[in-house]
N, C-alpha and C positions, 0 to 999 in steps of 0.2 A: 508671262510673255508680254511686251509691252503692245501699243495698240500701232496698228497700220502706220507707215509713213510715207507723206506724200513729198511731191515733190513738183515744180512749179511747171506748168507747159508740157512740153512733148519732150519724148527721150532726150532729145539732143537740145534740149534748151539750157537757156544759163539764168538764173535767178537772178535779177535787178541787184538786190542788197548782196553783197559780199559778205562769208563767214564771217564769226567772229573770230576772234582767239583768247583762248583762256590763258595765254602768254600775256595779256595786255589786262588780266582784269585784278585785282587786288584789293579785294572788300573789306570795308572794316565791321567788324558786324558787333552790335551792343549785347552786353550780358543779360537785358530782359531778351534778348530774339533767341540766346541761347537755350532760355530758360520757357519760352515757348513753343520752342519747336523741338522741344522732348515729349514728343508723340510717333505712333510708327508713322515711318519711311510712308510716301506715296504708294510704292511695293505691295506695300500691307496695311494700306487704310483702311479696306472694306472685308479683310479675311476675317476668318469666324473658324469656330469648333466644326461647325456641319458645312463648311468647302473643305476643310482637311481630309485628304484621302488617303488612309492608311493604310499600305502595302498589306495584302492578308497574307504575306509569306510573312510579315513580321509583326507579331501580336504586340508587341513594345510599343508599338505605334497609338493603337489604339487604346493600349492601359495606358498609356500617358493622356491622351483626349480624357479620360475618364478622371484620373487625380490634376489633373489640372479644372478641371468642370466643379471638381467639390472644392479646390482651393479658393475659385473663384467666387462659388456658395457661399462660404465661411466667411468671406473678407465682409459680405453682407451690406446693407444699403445705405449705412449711418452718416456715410460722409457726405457731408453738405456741399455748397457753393460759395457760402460768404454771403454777404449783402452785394442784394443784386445779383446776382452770381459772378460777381465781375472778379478776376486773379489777384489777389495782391501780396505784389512777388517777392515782399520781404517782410511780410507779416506773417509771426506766427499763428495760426487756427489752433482752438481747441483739439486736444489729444482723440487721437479716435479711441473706439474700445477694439481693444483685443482680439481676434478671432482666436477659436479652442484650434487646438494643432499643431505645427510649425509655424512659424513665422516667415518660410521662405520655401522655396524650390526652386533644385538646381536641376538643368535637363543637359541631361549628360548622352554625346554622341556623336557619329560622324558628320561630313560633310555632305550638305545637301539631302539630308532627312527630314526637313521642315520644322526645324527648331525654331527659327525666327519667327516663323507663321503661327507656331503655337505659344509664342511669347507673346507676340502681336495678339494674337485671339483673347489670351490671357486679359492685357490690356482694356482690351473691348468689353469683356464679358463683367470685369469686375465693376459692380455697381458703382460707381462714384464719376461726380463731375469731372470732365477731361483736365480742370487745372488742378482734381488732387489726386492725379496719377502721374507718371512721368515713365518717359520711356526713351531710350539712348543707349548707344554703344558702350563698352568701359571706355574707350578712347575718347570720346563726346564728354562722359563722366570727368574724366581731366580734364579735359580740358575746361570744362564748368566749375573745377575746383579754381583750374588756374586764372581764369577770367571774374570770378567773384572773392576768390581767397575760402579757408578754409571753413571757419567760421558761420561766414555770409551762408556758404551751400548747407550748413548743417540746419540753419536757422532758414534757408526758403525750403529745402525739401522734407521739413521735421512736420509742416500741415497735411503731406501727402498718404492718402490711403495705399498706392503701391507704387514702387521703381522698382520696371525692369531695365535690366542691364543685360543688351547682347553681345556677344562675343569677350566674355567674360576673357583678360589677360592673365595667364601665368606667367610669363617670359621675362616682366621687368619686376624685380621687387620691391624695388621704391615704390610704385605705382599701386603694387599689388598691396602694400601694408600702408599706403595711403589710403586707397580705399574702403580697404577692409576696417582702418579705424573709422572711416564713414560710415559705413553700413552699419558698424555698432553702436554709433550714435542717434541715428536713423530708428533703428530694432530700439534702442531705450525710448524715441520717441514715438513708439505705436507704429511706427509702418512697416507695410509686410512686404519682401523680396524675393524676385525672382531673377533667373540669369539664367544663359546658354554658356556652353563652351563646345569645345570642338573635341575629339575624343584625334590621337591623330592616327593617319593612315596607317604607318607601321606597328600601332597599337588596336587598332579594331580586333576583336575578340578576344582581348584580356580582362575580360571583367569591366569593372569598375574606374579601370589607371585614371580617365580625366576626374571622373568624381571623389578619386582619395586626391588627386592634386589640390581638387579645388578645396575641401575641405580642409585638409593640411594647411593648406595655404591662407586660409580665412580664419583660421585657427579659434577661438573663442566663440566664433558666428559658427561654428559647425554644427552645435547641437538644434541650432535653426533652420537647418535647411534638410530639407527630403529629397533624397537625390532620385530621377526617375531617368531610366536609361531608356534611348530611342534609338533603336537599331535598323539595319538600312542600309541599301545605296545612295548616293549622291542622283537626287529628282531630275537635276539639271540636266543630267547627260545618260538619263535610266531608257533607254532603247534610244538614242539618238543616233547618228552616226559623226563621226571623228568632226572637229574644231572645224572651220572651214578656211583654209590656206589663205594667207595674206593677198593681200592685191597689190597690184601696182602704183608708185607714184600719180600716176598722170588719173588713174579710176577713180582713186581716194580724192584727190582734188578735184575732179570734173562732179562728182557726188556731193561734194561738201558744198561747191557754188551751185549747183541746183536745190538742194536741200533747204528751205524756211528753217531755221533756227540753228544751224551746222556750226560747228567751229571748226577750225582748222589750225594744226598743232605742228611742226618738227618734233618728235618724238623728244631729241636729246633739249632742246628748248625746252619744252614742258619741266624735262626732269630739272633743270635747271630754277625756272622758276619755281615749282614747288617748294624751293630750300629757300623763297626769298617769304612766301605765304604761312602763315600758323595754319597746321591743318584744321584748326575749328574754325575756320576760314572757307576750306573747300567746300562746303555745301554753297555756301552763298555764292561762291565761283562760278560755281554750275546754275545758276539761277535764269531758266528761261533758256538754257540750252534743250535743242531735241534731239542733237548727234552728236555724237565727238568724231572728229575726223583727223589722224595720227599719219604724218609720214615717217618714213626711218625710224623702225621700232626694230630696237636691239635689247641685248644683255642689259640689265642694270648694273652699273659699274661699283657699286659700294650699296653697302646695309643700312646707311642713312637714307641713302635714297631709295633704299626698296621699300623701307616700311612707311614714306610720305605717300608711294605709290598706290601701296594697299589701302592708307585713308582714303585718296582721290579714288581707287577700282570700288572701295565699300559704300563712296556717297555716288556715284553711277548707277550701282547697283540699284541703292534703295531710291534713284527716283530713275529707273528703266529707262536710263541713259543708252541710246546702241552705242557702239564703238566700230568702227569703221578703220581696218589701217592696214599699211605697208609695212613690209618687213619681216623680222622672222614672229613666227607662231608665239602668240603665249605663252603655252607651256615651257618656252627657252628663255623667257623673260629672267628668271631666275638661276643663278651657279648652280652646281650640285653642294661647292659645301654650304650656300645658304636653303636650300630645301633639307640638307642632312641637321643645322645648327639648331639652337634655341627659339627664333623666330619661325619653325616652321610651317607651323600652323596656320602665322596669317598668310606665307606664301600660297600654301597648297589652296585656302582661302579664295584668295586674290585671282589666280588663275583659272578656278573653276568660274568664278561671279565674271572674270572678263569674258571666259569662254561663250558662256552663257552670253553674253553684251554682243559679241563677234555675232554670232549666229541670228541674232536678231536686225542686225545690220547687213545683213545680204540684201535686203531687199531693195538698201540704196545701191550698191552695185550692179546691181540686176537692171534697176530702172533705164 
């Protein structure tokens, strides 16, 4: 949950400074900022194994705290800093040694289980200085390929003692057999891997199905990874009650000019701009926002645009962005044949992390 939000004066006050808008902002952001800011999200700066609370109706929870604790054991403490300890971002380091085991772990599961929290934990737990770990999206991971080229990324992340990778992609296979040649170049250079996926909703209680995709689909990297399944409801919305109904134009706006740090968007604007920004862009967009403030939020009208959407709802997410808006409910954000197709996953995704973003943003409402 993100932390309290204030707001300037008495109820009926209007803040000096006028919103911003992330309609007006278009960063260019360098391939060293890429490549230092693969660390967890603000989200998951300070999580750990022992804040992980693992539902006792579901013992997967806590065997996975447990083989993730000895993976992180194993990785052990060889990996240095360099001179000085200072990063240097296209120098090869000395090969680490091996840990005995797998080389990787995959955590296979639904939405809103605390996979991320226990990738993130991961992250933290494993001994090594923060510039020979890395930690990013598979989406971020591209986009890292495509801001350094292919090369360049095998040669800065071949010094690192672990990358994880969350919200591992099955949907595009370009992407998927780009990476996956990564990752086995990565595995010949000593470093150990880990990744989330989503198991998806019409698929919970078949077994294994995300963890034979993903293996399947890494195809050679298979015998590297130990798949650990985390069973579960979605944390976000586990005794809540229902999404909280949109607001009005005129609440959304009167909220967003009393709010310190508030942007203020036209829904279809936004969508708009998004198709002009490279999504490895959007974190930086967001930079020094504390609200996003949305009017006229409708249907996304095409699958190019829904999946820039779920970039921009995933970097929200991971710096506990509220979202504040008018119009219909998230959960209609999306068609039904794009919740039935291939990309479903980052929908169903997208709309839990925005839901979750709504419900934290009542309180500028309210004020």
């Amino acid at each position: 949950m993100s932390a309290p939000i204030t707001t300037s004066g008495s109820a009926g006050s209007i803040a000096a400074e006028a919103p911003v808008a992330l309609t007006a902002r278009a960063p260019q952001v360098p391939a060293e900022r890429l490549v230092a800011e693969m660390v967890p999200p603000p989200r998951f700066a300070t999580v750990s194994f022992d804040n992980y609370i693992p539902d006792r109706d579901q013992p997967s929870q806590a065997e996975a705290v447990t083989v993730l604790r000895g993976f992180a054991g194993r990785l052990g403490s060889s990996a240095g800093t360099g001179k000085g300890g200072r990063r240097h971002w296209f120098r090869r380091a000395a090969k680490p040694a091996a840990p005995s085991g797998p080389r990787g772990v995959y955590l296979d599961g639904g939405y809103g289980v605390g996979k991320t929290h226990l990738l993130a934990s991961l992250w933290h737990a494993t001994p090594a200085a923060p510039e020979r770990k890395a930690f990013g999206t598979f989406v971020e991971l591209t986009n890292l390929v495509g801001a350094l080229g292919f090369q360049q990324t095998v040669k800065t992340l071949s010094d690192h003692r672990l990358l994880c990778i969350d919200e591992f992609e099955l949907d595009d296979p370009g992407d998927t057999v780009l990476v996956s040649t990564l990752l086995g170049k990565l595995v010949e250079a000593g470093v150990a891997l880990a990744a989330t996926s989503n198991t998806l909703p019409g698929k919970l209680g078949e077994g294994r199905f995300a963890a034979a995709d993903f293996l399947r689909e890494i195809q050679g990297l298979s015998a590297h990874f130990q798949p650990v399944r985390i069973d579960g409801e979605d944390y976000r919305h586990r005794g809540l009650p229902e999404a909280p109904a949109p607001h009005s134009d005129e609440v959304v706006t009167r909220a967003a000019k009393r709010t310190p740090g508030a942007s203020l968007d036209a829904f279809p604007a936004l969508l708009e701009h998004l198709s002009r920004v490279h999504p490895s862009r959007y974190g930086a967009m967001c930079d020094g926002v504390q609200a996003v403030c949305l009017t006229g939020v409708g249907p996304v009208p095409d699958q190019s645009t829904a999946l820039r959407l779920v970039v921009l709802a995933d970097r929200l997410y991971d710096r506990e962005v509220p979202v504040l808006a008018s119009g219909v409910p998230f959960d209609q954000l999306f068609s039904e044949e794009m919740l039935n197709g291939g990309y479903r996953k980052k929908y169903f995704r997208a709309i839990s992390r925005l839901t979750a973003l709504a419900r934290d943003a009542r309180q500028l409402a309210e004020a």
